[in-house]
C-alpha positions as CSV (number, residue, x, y, z in Angstrom):
1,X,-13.2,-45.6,-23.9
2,X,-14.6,-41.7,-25.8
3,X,-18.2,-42.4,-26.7
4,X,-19.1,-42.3,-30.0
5,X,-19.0,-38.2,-31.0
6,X,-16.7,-37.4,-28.1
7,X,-13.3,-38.8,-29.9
8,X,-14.1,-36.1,-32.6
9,X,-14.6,-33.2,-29.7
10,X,-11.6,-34.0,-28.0
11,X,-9.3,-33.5,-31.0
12,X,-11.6,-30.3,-31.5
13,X,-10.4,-29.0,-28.2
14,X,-7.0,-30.1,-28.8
15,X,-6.3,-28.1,-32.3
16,X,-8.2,-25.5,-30.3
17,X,-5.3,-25.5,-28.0
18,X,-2.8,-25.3,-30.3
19,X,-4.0,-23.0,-32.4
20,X,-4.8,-20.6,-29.7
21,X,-0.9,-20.7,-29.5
22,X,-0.3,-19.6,-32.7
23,X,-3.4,-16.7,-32.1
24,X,-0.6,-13.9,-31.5
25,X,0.6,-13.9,-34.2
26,X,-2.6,-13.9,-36.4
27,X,-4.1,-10.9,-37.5
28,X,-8.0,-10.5,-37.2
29,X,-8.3,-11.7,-40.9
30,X,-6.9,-14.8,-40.1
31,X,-8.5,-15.6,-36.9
32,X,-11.7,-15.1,-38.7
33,X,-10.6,-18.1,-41.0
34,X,-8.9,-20.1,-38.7
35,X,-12.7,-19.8,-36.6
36,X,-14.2,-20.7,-40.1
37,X,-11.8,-24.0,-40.2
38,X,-12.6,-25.0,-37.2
39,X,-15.8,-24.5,-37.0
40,X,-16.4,-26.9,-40.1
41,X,-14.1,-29.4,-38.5
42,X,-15.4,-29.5,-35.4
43,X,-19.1,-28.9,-35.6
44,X,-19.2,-25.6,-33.8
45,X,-20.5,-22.5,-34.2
46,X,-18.4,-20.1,-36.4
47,X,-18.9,-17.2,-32.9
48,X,-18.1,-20.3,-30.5
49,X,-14.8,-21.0,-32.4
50,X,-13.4,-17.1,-32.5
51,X,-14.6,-16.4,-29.2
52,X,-12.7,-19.2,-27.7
53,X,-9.2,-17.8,-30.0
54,X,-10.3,-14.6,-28.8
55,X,-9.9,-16.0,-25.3
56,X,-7.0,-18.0,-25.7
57,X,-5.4,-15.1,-27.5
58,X,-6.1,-12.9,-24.3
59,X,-4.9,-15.3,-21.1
60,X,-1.8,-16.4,-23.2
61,X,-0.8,-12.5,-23.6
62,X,-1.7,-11.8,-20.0
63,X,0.5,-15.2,-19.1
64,X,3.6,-13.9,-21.2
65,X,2.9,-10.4,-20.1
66,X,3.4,-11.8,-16.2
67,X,6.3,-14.2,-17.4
68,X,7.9,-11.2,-19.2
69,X,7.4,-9.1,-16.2
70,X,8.9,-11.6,-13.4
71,X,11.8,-12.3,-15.8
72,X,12.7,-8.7,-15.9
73,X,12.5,-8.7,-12.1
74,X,14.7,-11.6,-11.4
75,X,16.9,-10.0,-14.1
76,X,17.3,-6.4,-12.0
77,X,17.9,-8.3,-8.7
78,X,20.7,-10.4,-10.6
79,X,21.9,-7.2,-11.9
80,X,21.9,-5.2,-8.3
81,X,23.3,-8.1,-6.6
82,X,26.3,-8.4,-9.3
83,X,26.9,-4.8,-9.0
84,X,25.6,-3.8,-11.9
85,X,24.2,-0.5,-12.7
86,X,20.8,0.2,-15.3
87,X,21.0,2.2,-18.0
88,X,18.9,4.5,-16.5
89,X,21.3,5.3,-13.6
90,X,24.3,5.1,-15.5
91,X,22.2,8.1,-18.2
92,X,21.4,9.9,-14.8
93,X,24.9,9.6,-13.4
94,X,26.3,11.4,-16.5
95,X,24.1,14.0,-16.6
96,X,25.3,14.9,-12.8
97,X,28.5,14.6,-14.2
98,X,28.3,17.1,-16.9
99,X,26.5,19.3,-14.9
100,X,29.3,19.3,-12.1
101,X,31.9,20.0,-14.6
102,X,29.7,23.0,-16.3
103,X,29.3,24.1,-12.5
104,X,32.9,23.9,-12.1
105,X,33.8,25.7,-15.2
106,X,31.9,28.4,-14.1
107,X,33.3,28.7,-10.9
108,X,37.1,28.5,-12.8
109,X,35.9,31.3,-15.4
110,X,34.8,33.5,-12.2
111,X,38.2,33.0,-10.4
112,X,40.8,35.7,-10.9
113,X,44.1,34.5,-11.9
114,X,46.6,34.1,-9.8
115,X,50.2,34.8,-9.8
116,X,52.2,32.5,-7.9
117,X,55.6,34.2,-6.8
118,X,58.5,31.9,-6.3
């Protein structure tokens, strides 16, 4: 069983947890008061309480960073393996294309005509 005080801390840390969640989306204004709040719920320092959101804030944006990363990975190896092409190629295969074509227009417009007898 908590000792007497720790109950308290313990729901401290978890709203901590969860609010750290909810940290990307706050601006600094509302950090500051959600720091505020829980610093007079919890009996922590006001600096304690932001620096910990501040943290939070920062490992869960380098987490979904990495997630956001691997996902696009495993989603270009999909893509490759179905045959698929990027956007990027496919915009670097059509300007090859039109450049071909202008080529070959050029050659065409230097070509002189030519009869062809029967």
């Amino acid at each position: 069983m908590d000792e007497p005080g720790r109950g308290s801390e313990r729901d401290v840390l978890e709203r901590l947890v969860l609010a750290g969640f909810g940290a990307l989306a706050l601006s600094a204004e509302r950090l500051d008061r959600l720091a505020d709040e829980l610093a007079d719920i919890g009996g922590v320092r006001r600096d304690e309480a932001r620096a910990a959101l501040d943290e939070l804030a920062s490992r869960w944006r380098g987490d979904t960073t990495r997630l956001t990363e691997t996902a696009g990975r495993s989603l270009e190896r999909l893509f490759r393996d179905l045959g698929l092409v990027t956007r990027e190629e496919y915009e670097d295969l059509e300007l090859r294309v039109a450049q071909l074509e202008h080529r070959l227009r050029l050659v065409e417009e230097t070509q002189p005509t030519r009869i062809v007898e029967p």
